[in-house]
C-alpha positions in Angstrom: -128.3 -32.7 -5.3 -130.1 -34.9 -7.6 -133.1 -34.6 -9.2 -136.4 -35.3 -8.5 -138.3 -38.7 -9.1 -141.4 -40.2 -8.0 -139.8 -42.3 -5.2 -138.7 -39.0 -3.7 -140.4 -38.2 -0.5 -138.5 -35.6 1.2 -138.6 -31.4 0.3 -135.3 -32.0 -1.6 -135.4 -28.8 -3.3 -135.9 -27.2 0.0 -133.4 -29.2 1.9 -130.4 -28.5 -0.9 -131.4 -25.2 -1.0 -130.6 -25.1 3.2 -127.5 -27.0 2.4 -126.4 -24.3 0.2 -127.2 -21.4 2.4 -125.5 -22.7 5.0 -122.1 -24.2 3.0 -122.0 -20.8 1.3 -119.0 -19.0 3.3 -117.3 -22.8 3.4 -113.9 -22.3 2.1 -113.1 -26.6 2.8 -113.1 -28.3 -0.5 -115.7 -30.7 0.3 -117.6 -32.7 -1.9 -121.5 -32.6 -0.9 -124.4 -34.6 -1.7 -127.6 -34.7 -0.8 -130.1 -36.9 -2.4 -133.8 -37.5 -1.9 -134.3 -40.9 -3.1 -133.7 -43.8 -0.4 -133.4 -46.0 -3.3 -130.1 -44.8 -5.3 -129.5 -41.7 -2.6 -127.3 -44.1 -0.3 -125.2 -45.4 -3.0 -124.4 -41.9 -4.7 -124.0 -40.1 -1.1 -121.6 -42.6 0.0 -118.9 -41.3 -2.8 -118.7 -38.1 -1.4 -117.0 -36.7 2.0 -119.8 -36.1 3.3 -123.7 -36.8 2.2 -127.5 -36.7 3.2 -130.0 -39.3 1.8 -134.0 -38.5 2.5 -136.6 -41.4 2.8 -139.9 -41.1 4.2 -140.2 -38.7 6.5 -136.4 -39.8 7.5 -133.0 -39.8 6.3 -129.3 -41.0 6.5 -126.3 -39.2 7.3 -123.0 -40.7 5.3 -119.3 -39.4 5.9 -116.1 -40.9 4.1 -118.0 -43.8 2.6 -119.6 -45.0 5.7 -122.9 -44.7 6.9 -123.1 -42.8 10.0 -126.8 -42.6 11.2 -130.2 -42.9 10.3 -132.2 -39.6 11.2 -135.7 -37.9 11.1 -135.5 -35.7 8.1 -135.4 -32.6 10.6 -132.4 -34.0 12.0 -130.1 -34.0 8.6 -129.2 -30.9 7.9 -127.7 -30.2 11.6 -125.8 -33.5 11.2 -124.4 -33.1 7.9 -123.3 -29.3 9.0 -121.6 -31.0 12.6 -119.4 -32.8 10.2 -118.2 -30.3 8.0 -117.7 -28.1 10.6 -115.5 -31.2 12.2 -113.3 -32.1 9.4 
């Protein structure tokens, strides 16, 4: 996750803290991001296998460098989760 800046406007800490819980039996070596700026958060989530990216109130979902879909910010964790599960 990154840190924290003023253009965040997500629960970041919350939301990686989910992410974690959840990856925590993963044995898949999968890199992970999830960011909570919607200014650098696309860019940086797009290098990994998989990545989450929180604006307001909203998000995106990125897998394999591609932008997947644009989400409510309740909606990102479950997607990012369907594709590790998948791969």
């Amino acid at each position: 996750a990154c840190p924290t800046s003023g253009r965040t406007r997500i629960d970041l800490i919350g939301l990686a803290a989910r992410v974690e819980e959840a990856l925590r039996g993963c044995e898949k070596p999968i890199p992970v991001a999830v960011k909570g700026c919607i200014v650098h958060g696309p860019g940086a989530a797009r290098e990994t296998d998989v990545g989450i990216a929180g604006g307001e109130d909203c998000g995106v979902h990125f897998a394999e460098g591609e932008l997947k879909e644009h989400l409510p910010y309740g909606a990102l964790l479950p997607a990012l989760l369907r594709y590790v599960e998948a791969m």
